[in-house]
C-alpha positions in Angstrom: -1.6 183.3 -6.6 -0.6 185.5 -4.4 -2.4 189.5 -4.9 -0.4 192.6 -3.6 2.3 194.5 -5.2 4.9 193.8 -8.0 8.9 194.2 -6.1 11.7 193.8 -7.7 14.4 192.5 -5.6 18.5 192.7 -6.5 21.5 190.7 -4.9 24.6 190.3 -6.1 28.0 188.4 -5.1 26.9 184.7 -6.1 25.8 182.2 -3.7 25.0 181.6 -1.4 22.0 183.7 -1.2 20.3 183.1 1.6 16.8 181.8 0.9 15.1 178.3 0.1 12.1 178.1 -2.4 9.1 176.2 -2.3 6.3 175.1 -4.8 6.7 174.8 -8.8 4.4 173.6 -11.7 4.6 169.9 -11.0 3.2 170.8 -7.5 0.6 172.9 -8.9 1.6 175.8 -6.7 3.2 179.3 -7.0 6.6 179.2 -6.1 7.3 181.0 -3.0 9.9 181.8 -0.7 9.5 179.4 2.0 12.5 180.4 4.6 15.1 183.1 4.7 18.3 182.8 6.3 19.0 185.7 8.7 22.3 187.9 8.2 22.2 186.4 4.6 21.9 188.1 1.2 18.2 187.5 1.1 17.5 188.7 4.5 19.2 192.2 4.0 18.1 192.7 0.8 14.3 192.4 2.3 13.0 189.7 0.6 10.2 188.0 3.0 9.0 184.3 3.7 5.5 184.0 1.5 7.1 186.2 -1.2 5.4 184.6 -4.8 8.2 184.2 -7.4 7.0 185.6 -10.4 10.8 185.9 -12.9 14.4 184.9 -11.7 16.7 187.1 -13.7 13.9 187.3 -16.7 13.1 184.1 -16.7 9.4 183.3 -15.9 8.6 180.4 -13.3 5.1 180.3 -13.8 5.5 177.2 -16.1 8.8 176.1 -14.1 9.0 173.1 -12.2 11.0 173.2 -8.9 14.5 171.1 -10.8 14.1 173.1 -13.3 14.0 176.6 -11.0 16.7 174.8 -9.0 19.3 174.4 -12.1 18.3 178.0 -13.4 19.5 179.3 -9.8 22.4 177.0 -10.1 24.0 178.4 -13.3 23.2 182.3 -11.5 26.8 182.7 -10.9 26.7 186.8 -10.0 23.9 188.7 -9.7 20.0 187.6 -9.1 17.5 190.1 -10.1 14.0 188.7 -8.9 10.3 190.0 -9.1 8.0 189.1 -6.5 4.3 189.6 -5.7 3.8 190.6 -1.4 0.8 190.1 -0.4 -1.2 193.1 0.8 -0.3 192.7 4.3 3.5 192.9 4.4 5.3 195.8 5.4 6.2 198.4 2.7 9.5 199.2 1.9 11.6 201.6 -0.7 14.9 201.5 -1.5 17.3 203.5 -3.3 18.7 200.7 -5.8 17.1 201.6 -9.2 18.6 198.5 -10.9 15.2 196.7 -12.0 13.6 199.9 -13.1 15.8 202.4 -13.9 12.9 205.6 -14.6 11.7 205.4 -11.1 13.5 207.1 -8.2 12.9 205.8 -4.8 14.5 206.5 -1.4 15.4 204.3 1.5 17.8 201.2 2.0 20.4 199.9 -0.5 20.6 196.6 -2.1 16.5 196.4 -2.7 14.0 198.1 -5.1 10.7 197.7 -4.4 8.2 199.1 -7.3 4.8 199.1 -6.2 2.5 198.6 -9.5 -1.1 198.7 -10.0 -2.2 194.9 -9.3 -3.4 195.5 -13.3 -0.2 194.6 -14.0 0.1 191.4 -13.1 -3.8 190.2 -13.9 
């Protein structure tokens, strides 16, 4: 697993989104973002290659296998709402787009919020 900080990450417009996952319970490892398609929806919306997968739209993909977080992407037909964990290393960013956590103000690009939470959190 992946320690560093707990994003939430927003796209919407359906497919195609831009990014190809790697990983899943049957593989016994996280899932994780394993390539991101520049000029896509994934790519401006700043998720990063490495990112650890922790919900898809509420759902969480701990216990998922990789068909099964393949047909739960399929039937996304709008909007993908996705929280990550970034390692400790990747850049910081904060965004304006308070769709994950409404409470928290933060300034910066559009499209992404990132919500940096005390690693207690997710342990």
């Amino acid at each position: 697993m992946v320690t560093g900080d707990l994003i939430c990450i927003s796209m919407t417009g359906g497919a195609p989104w831009g990014f190809r996952l790697q990983g899943g319970k049957e593989q016994k490892q996280p899932l994780q973002v394993a390539k991101i398609r520049s000029q896509s929806k994934a790519s401006s919306s700043g998720l990063c290659e490495g990112d650890e997968v922790v919900s898809i739209n509420g759902n969480p993909c701990a216990d998922l296998t990789y068909p099964q977080v393949i047909k739960l992407m399929e039937s996304i037909t709008d909007s993908l709402q996705m929280f990550i964990k970034r390692g400790l290393d990747a850049p910081f960013l904060f965004l304006e787009d308070q769709s994950c956590l409404p409470s928290l103000h933060l300034l910066g690009y559009t499209s992404l919020l990132i919500t940096i939470l005390t690693n207690q959190l997710m342990d």
